[in-house]
N, CA, C and O of each residue as an XYZ file, in Angstrom:
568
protein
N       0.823     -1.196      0.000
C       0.000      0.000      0.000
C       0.870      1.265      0.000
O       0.727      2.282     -0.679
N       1.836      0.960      0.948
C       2.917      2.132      0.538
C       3.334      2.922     -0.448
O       3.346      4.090     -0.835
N       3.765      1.539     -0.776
C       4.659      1.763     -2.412
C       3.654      2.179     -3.510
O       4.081      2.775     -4.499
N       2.226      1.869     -3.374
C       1.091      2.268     -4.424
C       0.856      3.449     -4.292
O       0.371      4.014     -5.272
N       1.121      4.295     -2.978
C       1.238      5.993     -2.618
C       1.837      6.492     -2.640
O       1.661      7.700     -2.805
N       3.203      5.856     -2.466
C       4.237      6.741     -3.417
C       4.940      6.947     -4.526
O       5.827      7.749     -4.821
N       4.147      5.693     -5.350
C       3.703      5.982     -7.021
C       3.095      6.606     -7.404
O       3.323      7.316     -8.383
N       2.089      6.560     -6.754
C       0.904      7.900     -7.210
C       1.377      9.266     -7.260
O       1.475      9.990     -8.250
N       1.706      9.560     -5.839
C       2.196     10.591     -5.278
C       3.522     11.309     -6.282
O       3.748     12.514     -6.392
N       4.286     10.168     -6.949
C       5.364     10.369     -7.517
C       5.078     10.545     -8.910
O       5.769     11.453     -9.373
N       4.179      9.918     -9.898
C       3.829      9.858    -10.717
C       2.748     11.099    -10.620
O       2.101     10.945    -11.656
N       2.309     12.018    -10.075
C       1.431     13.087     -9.894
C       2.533     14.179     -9.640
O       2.171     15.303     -9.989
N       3.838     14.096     -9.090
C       4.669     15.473     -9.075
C       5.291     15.132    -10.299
O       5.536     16.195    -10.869
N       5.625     14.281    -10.907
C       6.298     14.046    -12.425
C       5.723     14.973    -13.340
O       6.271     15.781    -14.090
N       3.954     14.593    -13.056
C       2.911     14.892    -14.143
C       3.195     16.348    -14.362
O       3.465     16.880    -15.438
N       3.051     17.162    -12.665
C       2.795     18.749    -12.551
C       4.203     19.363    -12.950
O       4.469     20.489    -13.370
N       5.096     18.174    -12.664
C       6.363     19.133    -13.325
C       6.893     19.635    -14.386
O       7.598     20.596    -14.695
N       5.858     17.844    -15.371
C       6.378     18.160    -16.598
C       5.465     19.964    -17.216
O       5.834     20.651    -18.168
N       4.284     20.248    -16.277
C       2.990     20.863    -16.595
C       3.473     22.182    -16.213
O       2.829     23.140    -16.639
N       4.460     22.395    -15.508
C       5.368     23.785    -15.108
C       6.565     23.911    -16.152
O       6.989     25.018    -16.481
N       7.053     22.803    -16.622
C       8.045     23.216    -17.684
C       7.340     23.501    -19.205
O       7.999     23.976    -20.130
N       6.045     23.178    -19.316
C       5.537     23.503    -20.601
C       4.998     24.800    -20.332
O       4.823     25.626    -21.228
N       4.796     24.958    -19.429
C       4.196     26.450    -19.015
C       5.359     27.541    -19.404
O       5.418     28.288    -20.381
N       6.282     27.372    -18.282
C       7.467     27.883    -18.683
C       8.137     28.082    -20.416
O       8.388     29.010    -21.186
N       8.197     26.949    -20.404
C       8.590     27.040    -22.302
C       8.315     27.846    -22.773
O       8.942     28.628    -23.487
N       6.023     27.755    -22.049
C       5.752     29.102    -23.223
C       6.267     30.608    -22.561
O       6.204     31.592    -23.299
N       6.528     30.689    -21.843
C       6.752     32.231    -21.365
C       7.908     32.471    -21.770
O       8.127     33.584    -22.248
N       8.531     31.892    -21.723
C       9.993     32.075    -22.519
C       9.935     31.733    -24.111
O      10.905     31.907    -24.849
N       8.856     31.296    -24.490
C       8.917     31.550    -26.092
C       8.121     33.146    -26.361
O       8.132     33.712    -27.455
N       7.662     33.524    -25.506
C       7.179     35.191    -25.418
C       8.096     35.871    -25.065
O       8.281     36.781    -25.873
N       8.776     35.883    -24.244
C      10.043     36.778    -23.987
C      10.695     36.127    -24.726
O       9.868     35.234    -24.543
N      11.690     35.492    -25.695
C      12.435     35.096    -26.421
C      11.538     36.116    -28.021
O      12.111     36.982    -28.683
N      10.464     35.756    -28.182
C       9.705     36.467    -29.210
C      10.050     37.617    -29.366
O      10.784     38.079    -30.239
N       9.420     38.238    -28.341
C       9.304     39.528    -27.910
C      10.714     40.107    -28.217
O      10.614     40.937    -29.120
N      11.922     39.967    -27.805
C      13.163     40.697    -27.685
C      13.616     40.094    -28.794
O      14.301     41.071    -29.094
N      13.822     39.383    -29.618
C      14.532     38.613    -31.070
C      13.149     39.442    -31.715
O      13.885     40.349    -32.104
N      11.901     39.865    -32.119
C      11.209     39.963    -32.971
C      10.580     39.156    -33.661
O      10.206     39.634    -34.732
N      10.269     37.962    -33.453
C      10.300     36.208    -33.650
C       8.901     35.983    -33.760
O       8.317     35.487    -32.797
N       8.143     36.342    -35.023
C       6.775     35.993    -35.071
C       6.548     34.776    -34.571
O       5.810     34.882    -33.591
N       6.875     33.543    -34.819
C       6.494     32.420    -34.768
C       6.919     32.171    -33.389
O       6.108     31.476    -32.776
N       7.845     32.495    -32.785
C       7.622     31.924    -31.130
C       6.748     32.737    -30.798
O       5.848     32.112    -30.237
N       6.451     34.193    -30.863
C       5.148     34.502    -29.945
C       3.995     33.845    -30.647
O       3.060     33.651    -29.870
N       3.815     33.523    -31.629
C       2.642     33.044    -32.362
C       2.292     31.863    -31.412
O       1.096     31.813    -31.125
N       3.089     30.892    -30.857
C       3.757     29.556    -30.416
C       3.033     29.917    -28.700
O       2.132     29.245    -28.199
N       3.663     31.058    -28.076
C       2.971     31.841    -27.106
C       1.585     32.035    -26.475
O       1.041     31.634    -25.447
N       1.175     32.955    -27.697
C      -0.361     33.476    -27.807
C      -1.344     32.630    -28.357
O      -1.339     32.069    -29.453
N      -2.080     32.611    -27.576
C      -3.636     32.527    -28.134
C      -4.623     33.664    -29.184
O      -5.636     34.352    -29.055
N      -3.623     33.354    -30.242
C      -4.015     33.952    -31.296
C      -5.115     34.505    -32.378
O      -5.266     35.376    -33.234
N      -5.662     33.598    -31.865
C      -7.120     33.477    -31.696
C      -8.297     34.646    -31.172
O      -9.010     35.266    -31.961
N      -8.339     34.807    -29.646
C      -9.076     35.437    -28.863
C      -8.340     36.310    -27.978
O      -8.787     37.389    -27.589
N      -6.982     35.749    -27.597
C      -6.124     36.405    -26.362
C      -6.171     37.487    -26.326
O      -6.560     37.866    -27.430
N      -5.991     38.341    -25.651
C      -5.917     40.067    -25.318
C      -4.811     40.355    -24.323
O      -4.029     39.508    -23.892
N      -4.830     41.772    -23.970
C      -3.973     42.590    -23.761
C      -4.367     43.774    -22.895
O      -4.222     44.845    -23.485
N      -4.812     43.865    -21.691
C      -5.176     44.940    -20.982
C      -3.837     46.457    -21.520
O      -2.696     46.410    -21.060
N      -4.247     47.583    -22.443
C      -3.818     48.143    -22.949
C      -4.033     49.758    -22.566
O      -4.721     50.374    -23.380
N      -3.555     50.472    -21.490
C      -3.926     51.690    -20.676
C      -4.183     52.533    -21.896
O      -3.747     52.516    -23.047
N      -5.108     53.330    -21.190
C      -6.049     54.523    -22.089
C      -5.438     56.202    -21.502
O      -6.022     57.036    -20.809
N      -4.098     56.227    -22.096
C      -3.916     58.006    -21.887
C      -4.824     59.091    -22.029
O      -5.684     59.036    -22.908
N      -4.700     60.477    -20.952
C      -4.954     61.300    -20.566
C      -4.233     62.415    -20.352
O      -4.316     62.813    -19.190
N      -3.464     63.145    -21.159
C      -2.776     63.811    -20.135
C      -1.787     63.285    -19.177
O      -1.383     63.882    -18.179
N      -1.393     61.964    -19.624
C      -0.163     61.701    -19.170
C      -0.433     60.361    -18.060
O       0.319     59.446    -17.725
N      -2.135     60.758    -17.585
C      -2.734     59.744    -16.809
C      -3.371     58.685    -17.202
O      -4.039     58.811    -18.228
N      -3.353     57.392    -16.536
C      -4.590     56.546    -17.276
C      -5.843     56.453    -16.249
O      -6.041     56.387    -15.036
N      -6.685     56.494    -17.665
C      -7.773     56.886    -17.213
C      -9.194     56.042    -17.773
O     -10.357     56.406    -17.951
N      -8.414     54.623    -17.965
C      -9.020     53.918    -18.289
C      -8.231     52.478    -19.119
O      -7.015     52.616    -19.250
N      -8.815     51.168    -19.661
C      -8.068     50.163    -20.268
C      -8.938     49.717    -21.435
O     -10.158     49.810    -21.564
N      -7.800     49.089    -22.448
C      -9.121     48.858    -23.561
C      -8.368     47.142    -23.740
O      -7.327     46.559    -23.438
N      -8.929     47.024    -24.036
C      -8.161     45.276    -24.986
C      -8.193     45.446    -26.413
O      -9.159     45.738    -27.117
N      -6.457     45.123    -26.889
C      -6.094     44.831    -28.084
C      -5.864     43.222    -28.261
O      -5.326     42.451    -27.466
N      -6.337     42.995    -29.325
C      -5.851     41.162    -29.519
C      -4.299     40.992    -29.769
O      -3.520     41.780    -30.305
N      -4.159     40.222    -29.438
C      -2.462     39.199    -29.501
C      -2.671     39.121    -30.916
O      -1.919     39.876    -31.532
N      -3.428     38.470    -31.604
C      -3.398     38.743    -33.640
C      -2.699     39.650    -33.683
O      -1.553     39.330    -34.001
N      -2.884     40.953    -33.461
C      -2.794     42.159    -34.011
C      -0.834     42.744    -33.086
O       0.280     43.045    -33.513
N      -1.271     42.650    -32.192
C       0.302     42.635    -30.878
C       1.118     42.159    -31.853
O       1.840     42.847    -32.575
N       0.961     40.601    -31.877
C       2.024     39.755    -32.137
C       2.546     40.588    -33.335
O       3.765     40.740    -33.267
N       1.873     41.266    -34.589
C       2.224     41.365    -35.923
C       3.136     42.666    -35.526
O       4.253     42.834    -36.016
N       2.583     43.509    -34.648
C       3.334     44.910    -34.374
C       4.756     44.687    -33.851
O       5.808     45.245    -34.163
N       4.468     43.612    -32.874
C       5.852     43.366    -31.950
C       6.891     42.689    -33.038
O       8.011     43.199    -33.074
N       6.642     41.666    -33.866
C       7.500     40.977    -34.667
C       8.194     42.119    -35.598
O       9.418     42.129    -35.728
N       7.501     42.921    -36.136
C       8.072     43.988    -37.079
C       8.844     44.910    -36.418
O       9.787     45.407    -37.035
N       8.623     45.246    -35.250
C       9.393     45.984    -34.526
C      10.774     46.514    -35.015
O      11.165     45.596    -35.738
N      11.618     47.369    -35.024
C      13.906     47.268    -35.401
C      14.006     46.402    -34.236
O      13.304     46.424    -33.225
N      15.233     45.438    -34.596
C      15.820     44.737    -33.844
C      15.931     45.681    -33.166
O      15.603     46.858    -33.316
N      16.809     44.696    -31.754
C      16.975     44.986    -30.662
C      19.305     44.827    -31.023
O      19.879     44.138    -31.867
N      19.763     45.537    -30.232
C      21.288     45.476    -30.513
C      22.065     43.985    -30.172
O      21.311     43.246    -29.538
N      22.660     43.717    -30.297
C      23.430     42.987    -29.727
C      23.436     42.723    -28.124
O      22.829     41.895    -27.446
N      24.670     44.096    -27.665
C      24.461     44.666    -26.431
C      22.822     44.762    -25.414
O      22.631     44.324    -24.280
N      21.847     45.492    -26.332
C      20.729     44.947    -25.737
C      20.155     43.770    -25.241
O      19.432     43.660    -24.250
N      20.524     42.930    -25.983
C      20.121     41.614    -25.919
C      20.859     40.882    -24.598
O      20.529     40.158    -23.659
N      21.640     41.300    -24.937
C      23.000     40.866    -23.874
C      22.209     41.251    -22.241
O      22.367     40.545    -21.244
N      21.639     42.103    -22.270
C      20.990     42.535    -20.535
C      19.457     42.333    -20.966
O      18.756     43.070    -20.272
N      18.803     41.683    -21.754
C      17.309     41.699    -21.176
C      17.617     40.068    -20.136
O      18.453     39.165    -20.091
N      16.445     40.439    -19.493
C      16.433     39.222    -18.656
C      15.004     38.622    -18.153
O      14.226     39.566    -18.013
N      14.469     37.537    -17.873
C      13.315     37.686    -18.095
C      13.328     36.378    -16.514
O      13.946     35.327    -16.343
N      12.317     37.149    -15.636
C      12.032     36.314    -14.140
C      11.290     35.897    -14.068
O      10.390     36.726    -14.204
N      10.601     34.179    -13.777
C       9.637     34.250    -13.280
C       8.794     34.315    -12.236
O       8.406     33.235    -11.791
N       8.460     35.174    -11.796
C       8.333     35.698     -9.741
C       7.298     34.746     -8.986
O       7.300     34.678     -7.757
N       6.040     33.705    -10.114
C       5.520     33.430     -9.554
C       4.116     32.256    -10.261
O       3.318     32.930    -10.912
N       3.883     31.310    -10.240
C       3.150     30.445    -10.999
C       2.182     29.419    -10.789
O       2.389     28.216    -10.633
N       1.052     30.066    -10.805
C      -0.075     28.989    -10.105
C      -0.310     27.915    -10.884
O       0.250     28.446    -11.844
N      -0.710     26.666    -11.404
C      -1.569     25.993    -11.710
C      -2.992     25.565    -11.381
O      -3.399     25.843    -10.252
N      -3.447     25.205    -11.852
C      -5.089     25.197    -11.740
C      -5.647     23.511    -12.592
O      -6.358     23.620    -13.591
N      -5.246     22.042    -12.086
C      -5.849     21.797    -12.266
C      -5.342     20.753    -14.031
O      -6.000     19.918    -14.652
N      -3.909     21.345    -14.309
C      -2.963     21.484    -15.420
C      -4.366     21.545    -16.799
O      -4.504     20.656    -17.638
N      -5.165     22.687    -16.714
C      -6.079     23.453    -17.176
C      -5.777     24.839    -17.502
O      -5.582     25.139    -18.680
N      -5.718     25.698    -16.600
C      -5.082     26.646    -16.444
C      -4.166     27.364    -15.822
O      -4.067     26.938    -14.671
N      -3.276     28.455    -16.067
C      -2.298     29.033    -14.950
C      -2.267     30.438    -14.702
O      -2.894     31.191    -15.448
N      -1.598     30.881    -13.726
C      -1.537     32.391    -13.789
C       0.323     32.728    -13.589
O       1.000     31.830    -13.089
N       0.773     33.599    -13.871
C       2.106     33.736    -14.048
C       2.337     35.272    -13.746
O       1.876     36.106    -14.525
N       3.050     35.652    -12.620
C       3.519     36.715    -12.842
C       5.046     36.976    -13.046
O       5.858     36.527    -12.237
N       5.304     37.468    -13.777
C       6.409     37.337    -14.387
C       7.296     39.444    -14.639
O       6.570     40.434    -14.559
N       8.194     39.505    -14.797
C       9.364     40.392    -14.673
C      10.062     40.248    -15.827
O      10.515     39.149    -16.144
N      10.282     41.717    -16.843
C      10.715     41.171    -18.008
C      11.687     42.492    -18.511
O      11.160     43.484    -19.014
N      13.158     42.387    -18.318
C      14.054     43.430    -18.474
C      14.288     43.338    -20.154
O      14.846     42.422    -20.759
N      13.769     44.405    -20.640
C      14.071     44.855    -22.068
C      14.670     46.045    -22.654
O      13.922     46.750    -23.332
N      15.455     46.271    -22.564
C      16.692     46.919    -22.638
C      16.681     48.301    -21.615
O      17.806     48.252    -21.116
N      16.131     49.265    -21.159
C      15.948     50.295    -19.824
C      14.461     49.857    -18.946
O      14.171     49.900    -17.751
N      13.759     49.452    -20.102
C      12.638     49.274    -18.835
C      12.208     48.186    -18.676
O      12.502     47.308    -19.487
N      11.262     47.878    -17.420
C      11.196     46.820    -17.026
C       9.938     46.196    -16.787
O       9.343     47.121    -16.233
N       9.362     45.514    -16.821
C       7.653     45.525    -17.616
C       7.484     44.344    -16.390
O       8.453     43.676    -16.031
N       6.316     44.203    -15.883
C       6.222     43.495    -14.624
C       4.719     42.898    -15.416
O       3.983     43.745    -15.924
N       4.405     41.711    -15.469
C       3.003     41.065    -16.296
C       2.709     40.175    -15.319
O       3.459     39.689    -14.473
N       1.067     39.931    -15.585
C       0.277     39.263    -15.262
C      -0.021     38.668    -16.213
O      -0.266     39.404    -17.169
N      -0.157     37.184    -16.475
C      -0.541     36.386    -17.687
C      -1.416     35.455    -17.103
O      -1.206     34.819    -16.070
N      -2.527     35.407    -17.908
C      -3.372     33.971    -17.597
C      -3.058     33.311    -18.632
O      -2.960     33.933    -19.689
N      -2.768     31.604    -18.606
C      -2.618     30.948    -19.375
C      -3.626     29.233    -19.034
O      -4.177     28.598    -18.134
N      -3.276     29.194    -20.648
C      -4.990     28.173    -20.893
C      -4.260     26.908    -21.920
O      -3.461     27.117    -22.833
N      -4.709     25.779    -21.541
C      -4.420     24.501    -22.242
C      -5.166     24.537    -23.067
O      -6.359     24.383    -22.808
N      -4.667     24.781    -24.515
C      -5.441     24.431    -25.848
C      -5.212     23.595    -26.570
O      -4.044     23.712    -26.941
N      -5.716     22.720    -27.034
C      -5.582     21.757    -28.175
C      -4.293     21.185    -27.787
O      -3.489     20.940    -28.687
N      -3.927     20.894    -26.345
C      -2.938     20.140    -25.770
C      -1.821     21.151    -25.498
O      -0.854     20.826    -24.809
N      -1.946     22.420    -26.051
C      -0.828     23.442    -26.021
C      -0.990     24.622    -24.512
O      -2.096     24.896    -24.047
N      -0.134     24.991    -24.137
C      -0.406     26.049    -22.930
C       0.250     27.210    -23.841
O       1.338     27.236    -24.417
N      -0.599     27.986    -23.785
C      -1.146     29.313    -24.524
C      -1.558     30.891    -23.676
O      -2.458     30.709    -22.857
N      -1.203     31.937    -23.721
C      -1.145     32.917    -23.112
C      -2.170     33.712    -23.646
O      -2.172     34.236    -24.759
N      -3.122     33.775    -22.704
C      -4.994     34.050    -23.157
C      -5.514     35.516    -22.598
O      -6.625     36.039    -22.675
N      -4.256     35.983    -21.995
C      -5.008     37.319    -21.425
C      -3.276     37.828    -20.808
O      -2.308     37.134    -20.497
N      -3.468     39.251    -20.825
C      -2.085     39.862    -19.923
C      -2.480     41.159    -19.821
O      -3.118     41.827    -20.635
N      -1.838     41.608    -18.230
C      -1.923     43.316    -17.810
C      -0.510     43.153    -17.497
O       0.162     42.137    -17.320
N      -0.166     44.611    -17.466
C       1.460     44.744    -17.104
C       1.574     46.258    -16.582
O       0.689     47.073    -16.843
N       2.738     46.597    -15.814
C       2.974     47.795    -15.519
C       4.251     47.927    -15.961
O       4.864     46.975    -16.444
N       4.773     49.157    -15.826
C       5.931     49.397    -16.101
C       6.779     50.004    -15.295
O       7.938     50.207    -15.657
């Protein structure tokens, strides 16, 4: 009976681990995207589909409100982007501060993302699609 509980037990942290490194993968195929300009890893990323983007609404310098832009549309802006330098590249750095699972259904991720002076702090919900973990929603500060 032992040994049948700590198969389980063992074979259930295997499962969630492998379910944190696919998670991971994808956040780092978004920050890898993101700073290389790399349509196809953020494509790989996003939920391309429906995903959004909590996107602040200027005022006078204030926000004064949020709208949602789709990841379709992100992804195409961000990929076209000018490279990033060499040297730049050399100091982005990308943390992950923090990672729920839900169920290996869904996750939440907050994450820290140094791109060349500033430093972008995100909230990501992420969603198992079609066997893939996919980044379905994000707010960020700066």
């Amino acid at each position: 009976m032992i040994f049948l509980l700590f198969f389980s037990f063992s074979t259930f942290s295997q499962y969630k681990k492998n379910e944190v490194d696919l998670i991971k993968t994808t956040i780092e195929n978004y920050f890898k995207g993101y700073i290389n300009r790399d349509f196809l890893l953020l494509e790989k990323a996003f939920d391309s589909q429906n995903g959004t983007m909590k996107v602040p609404i200027l005022k006078d310098e204030k926000i004064i409100g949020f709208q949602n832009h789709f990841f379709k549309n992100l992804i195409q802006k961000w990929s076209s982007r000018e490279k990033l330098s060499d040297d730049v590249l050399k100091k982005c750095a990308l943390t992950i501060l923090n990672l729920d699972i839900f169920e290996q259904k869904m996750a939440s991720a907050k994450i820290n993302m140094k791109v060349d002076t500033i430093t972008y702090i995100d909230i990501l919900s992420l969603q198992k699609i079609a066997g893939d973990w996919k980044i379905t929603n994000k707010i960020f500060v700066v």
